[in-house]
C-alpha positions as CSV (number, residue, x, y, z in Angstrom):
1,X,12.4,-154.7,-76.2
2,X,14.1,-155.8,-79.7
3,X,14.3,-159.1,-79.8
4,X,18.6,-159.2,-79.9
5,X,18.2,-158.7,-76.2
6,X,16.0,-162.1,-75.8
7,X,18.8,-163.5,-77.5
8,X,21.9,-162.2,-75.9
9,X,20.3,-162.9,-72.1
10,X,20.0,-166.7,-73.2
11,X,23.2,-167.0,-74.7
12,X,24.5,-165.8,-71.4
13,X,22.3,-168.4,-69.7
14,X,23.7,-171.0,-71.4
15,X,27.0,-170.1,-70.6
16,X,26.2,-169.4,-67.0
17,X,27.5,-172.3,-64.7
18,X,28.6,-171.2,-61.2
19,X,31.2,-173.7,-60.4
20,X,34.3,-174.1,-57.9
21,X,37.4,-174.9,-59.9
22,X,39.7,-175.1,-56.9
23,X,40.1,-174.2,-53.5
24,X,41.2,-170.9,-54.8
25,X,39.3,-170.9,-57.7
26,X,35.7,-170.3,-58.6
27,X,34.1,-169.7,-62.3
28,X,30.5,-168.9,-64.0
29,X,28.6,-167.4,-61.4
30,X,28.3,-164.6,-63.7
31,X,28.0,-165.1,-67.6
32,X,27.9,-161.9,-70.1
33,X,27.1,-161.7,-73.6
34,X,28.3,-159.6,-76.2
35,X,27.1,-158.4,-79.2
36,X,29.6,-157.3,-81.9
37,X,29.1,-154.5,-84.9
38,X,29.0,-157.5,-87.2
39,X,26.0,-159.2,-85.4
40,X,28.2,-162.2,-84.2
41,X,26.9,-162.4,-80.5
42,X,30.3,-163.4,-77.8
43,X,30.3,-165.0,-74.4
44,X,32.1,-164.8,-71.2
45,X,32.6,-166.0,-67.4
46,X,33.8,-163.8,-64.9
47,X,36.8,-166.5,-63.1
48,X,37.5,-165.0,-59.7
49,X,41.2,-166.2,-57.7
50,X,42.2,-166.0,-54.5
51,X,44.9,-163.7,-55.9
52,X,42.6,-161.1,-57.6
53,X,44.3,-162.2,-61.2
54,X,40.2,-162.9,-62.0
55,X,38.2,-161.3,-64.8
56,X,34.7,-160.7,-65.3
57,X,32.4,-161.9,-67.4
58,X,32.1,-159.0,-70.0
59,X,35.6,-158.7,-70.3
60,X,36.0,-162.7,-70.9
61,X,33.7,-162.0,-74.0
62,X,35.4,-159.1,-75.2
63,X,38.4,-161.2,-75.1
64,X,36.7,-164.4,-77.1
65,X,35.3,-161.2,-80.0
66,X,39.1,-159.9,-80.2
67,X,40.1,-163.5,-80.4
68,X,37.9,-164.1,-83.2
69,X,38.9,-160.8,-85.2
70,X,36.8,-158.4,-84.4
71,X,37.5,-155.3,-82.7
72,X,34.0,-153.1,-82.0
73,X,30.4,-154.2,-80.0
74,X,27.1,-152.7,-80.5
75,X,25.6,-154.4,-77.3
76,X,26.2,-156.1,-73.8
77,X,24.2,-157.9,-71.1
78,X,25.6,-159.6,-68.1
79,X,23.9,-162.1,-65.8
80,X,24.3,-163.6,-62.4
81,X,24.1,-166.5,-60.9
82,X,20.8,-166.0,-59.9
83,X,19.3,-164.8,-63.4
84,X,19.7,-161.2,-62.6
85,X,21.1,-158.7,-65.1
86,X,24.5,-156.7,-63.6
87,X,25.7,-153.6,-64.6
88,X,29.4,-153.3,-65.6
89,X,32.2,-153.2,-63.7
90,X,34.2,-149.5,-63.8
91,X,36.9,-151.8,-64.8
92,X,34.8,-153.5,-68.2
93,X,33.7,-149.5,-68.6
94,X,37.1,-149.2,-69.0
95,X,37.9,-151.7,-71.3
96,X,34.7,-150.9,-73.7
97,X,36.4,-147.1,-74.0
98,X,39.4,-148.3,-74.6
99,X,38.3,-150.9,-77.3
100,X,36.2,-147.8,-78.8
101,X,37.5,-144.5,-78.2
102,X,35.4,-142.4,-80.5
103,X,32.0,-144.6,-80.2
104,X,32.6,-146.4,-76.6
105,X,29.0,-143.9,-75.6
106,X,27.3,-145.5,-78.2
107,X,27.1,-149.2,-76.5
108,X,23.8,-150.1,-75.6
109,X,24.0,-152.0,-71.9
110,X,21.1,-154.1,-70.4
111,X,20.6,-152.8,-66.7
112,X,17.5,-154.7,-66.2
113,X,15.7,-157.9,-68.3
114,X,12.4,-157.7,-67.0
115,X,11.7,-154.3,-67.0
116,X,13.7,-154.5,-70.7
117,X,15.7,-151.1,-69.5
118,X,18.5,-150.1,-71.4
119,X,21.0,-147.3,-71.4
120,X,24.1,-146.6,-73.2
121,X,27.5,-146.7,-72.1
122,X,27.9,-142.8,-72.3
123,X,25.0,-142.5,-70.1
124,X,26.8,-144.9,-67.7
125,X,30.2,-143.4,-67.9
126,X,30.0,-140.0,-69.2
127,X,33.5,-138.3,-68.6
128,X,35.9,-140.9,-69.3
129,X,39.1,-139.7,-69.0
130,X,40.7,-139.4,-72.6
């Protein structure tokens, strides 16, 4: 496993901080950490509401790399509460396509730490709908 992916888990560790905000609130029990085309690596908490107005984790960092100025990832993990790597969301599929049209298949995903196995997005979502 390249070492990026040693790198990107712990940056989602460190961010990773399962928390009640408020009685309808809860925040970090999943962290996720991006990896943009530039190198610059992105963090995120999923925040889920009573309401459903949440987000998730991947999206959260997506968010923080458009913030910044970027606009394009090379690589994702996400992590829950109990150290154990998630797959996204068809929702964050979604979003990844939509932030990258032409190249969304080309995003690497980590669908399991210990056994180091990754697959790309197009393997993960292969007929997106545009």
């Amino acid at each position: 496993m390249e070492k990026i992916w040693t790198e990107l888990y712990a940056e989602a560790k460190k961010v990773l901080k399962p928390r009640k905000v408020s009685e309808m609130m809860e925040a970090g029990g999943v962290a996720a950490a991006i990896e943009s085309v530039s190198g610059k690596i992105y963090t995120g908490v999923c925040v889920d509401c009573a309401c459903t107005l949440g987000i998730c984790a991947e999206r959260s960092a997506i968010f923080q790399m458009l913030t910044n100025g970027e606009d394009a990832m090379k690589r994702v993990v996400a992590v829950n509460w109990d150290g154990k790597v998630l797959a996204p969301c068809g929702a964050c599929r979604e979003l990844m396509a939509q932030l990258m049209p032409e190249r969304y298949r080309e995003i690497e995903v980590m669908m399991d730490y210990e056994k180091g196995e990754i697959v790309t997005l197009g393997h993960l979502t292969p007929r997106w709908w545009i």
